[in-house]
C-alpha positions, 0 to 999 in steps of 0.5 A: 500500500503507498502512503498518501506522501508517495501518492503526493510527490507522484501527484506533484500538483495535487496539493495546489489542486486540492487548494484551488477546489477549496477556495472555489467550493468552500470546504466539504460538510463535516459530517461524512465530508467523502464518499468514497476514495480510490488511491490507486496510481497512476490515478486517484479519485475521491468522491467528495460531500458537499451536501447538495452536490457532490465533487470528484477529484481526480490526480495522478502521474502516467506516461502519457505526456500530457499536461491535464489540470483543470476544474469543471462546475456543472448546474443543470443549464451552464458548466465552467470550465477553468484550465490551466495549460502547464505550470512548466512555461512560464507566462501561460494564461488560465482560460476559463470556457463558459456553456450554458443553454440561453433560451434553447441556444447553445452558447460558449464564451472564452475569458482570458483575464490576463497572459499572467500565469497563476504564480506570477499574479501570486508572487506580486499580491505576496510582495504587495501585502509584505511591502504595503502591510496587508494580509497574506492570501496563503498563510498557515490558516489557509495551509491548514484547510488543506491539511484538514482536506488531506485527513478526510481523504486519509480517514476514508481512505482507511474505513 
């Protein structure tokens, strides 16, 4: 059996994915927070609750050499999809792709915010609360969400 820190540092992004659900989302309910998890490579999966809706998560490493690293909400007349290209080229933008039903017509929209890639646009709110004395978007607090994340899976992981 691999532990999840095997399963990490296989998965590298699948913290900073994981992070990402949680600030989108919120967190999973308390109670039975997962249905189900599979923590099997080269991909993992687990069922998150989140009372109302349910989340799938999915990390993993194969040999296929491919980047895949996006986010999808689904409601019953739009899903959003938010994709990252590859952490690993430095400047490439997230794409964010709307479709919903409007009246019986399929429409999709492209929104590109900025060419900024994820970590530049971090690293300057980062110099800017540390020079100007704000607050620090990823501090412990937010660290330990992810961490709480991580026992959820292990708990059920273990049942």
């Amino acid at each position: 059996m691999e532990t999840l820190k095997s399963l990490l540092t296989k998965s590298r992004l699948g913290s900073h994915d994981l992070s990402l659900m949680r600030e989108i989302l919120g967190m999973p309910v308390r109670e039975n927070p997962t249905l189900g998890a599979s923590l099997r490579m080269p991909v993992w999966n687990v069922l998150f609750n989140y009372g109302h809706f349910s989340v799938l998560y999915e990390s993993g490493v194969h040999k296929i050499p491919i980047f895949d690293a996006h986010i999808e909400v689904y409601s019953e007349n739009k899903s959003v999809l938010i994709k990252y290209d590859t952490p690993y080229v430095k400047g490439l933008p997230v794409t964010m792709t709307v479709r919903e039903n409007v009246d019986g017509k399929f429409v999709e929209r492209f929104v590109r915010n900025t060419y900024e890639d994820p970590y530049m646009l971090e690293l300057k709110s980062f110099y800017r609360a540390v020079r100007e004395g704000g607050k620090i978007k990823t501090d412990i607090g937010d660290a330990l969400e992810d961490f709480e994340l991580f026992g959820m899976i292990m708990k059920n992981w273990r049942r």
